[in-house]
Residue, then its C-alpha position, 0 to 999 in steps of 0.5 A: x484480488x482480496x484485500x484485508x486489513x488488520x491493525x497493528x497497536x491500533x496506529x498502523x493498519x497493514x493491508x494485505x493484498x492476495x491475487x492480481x490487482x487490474x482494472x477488474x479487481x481495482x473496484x475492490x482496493x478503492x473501497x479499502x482504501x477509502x475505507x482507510x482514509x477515514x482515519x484523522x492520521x491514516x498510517x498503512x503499510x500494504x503488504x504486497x507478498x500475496x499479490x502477483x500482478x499490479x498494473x496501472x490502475x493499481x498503481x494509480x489508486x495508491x498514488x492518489x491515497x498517497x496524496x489524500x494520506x499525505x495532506x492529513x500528515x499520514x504515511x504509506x508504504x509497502x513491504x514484502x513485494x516480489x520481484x516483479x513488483x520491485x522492478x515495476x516500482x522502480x522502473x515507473x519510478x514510485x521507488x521515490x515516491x514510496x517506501x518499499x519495506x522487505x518486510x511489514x515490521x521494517x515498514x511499521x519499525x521506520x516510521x516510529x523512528 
């Protein structure tokens, strides 16, 4: 998995991921992340269109930041996810707990409403 993160007017970092994200390569999206948390107010938008497969681990380290993110007034969401990620949201139930964006702009647009 590669992970970038570009910062959008300074206020919303979005973080693009690339490849599948598993137990080998989750080691890579806990230091971006805890990169992030850094921020007084984290605000992220991850970008899911590159990547191909999540499993659990993935999942976990996304709901633990949410929680992190949560306490200090921040958000995150997602945008661009394919099918296959939709409907693993959906079906383990993240569809509630997270915003899932077709697109990043939507993602950044609803959260400065």
């Amino acid at each position: 998995m590669q992970a970038t993160v570009t910062d959008h007017r300074a206020e919303v970092a979005v973080l693009h991921l690339r490849g599948e994200l598993d137990a080998d390569t989750s080691g890579r999206l806990h230091a971006v992340l805890s990169d992030l948390l850094e921020r007084p107010v984290p605000r992220i938008v991850v970008d899911l269109s590159g990547l191909k497969f999540c499993d659990s681990v993935g999942l976990s380290a996304f709901i633990i930041s949410k929680q992190v993110i949560a306490s200090r007034g921040g958000w995150l969401s997602f945008a661009g996810a394919n099918q296959f990620l939709t409907q693993l949201m959906e079906t383990v139930g993240l569809g509630r707990y997270f915003a899932i964006f077709p697109e990043i702009d939507d993602a950044i647009a609803a959260a400065q409403i």
